[in-house]
C-alpha positions as CSV (number, residue, x, y, z in Angstrom):
1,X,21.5,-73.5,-87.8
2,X,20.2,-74.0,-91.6
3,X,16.7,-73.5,-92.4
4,X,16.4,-77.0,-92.1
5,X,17.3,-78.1,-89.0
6,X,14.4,-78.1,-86.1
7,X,15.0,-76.4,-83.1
8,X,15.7,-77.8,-79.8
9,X,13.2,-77.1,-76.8
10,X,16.4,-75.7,-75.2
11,X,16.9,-73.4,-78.1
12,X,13.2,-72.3,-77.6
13,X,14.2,-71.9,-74.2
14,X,17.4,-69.4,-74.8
15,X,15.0,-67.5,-77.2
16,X,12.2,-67.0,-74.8
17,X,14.7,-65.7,-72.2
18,X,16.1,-63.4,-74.5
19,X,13.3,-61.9,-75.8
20,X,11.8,-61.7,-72.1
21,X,15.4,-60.1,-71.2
22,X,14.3,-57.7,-74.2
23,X,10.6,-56.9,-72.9
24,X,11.8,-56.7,-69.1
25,X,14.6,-53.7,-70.0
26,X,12.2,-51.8,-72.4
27,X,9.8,-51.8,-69.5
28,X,12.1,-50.7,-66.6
29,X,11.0,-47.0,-67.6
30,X,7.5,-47.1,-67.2
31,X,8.5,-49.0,-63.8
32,X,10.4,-46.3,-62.4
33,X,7.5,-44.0,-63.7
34,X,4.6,-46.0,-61.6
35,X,7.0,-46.1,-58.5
36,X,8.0,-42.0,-58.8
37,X,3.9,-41.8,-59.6
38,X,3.1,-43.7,-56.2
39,X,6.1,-41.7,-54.3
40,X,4.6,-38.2,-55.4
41,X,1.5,-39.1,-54.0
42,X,2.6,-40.1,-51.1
43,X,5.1,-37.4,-50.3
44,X,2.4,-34.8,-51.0
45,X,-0.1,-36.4,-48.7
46,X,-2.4,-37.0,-51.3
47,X,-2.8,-40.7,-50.4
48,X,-1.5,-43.2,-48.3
49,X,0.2,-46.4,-49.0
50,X,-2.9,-48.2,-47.9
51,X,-4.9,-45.8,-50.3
52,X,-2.8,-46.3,-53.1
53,X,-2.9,-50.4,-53.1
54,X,-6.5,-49.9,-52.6
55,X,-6.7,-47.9,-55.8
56,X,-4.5,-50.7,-57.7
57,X,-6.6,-53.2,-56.8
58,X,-9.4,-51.3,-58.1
59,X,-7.7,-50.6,-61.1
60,X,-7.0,-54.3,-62.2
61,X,-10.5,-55.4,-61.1
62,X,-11.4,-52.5,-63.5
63,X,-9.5,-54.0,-65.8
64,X,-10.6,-57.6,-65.4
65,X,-14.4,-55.8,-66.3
66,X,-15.6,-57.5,-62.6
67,X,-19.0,-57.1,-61.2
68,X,-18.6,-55.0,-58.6
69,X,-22.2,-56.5,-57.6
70,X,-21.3,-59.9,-57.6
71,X,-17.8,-59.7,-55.8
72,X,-19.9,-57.6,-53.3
73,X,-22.1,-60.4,-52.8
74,X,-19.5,-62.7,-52.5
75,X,-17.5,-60.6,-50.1
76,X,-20.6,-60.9,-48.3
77,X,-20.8,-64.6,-48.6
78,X,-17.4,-65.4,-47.5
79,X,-17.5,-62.8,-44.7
80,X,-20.3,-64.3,-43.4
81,X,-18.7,-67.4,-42.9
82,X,-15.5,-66.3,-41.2
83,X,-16.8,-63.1,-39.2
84,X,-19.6,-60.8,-38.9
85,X,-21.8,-59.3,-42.1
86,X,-20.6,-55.8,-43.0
87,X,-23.3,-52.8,-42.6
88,X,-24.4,-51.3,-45.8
């Protein structure tokens, strides 16, 4: 293809696949790292599979900078309506 000659949307396409091929292999490490991470914990006794999905999901609403005061309030809110208020 000469410098001249635009680019198809299907040859964006075949580019953004192979660069997201690219990305997904580089990660795979650091995949097998979280998982060896969360098995370590768990074969120790340290935490339970329950605790450990509870700490992810505190770790991306960490990330996400949530207010922990508003979701609580919201929680609250929504619980309300489907079942009975939590105790304090």
């Amino acid at each position: 293809m000469s410098a001249t000659t635009k680019k198809s949307k299907e040859d964006y396409i075949v580019d953004y696949i192979s660069s997201l091929s690219t990305i997904e292999e580089a990660m795979e490490p650091y995949k097998d790292q979280r998982r060896d991470l969360r098995k370590q914990y768990n074969d120790n006794g340290w935490l339970t599979a329950q605790d450990i999905r509870t700490a992810v999901k505190a770790f991306r609403l960490m990330k996400q900078e949530v207010d922990f005061d508003e979701l609580r309030e919201t929680y609250r809110t929504l619980r309300g309506n489907v079942g009975p208020e939590l105790e304090e």
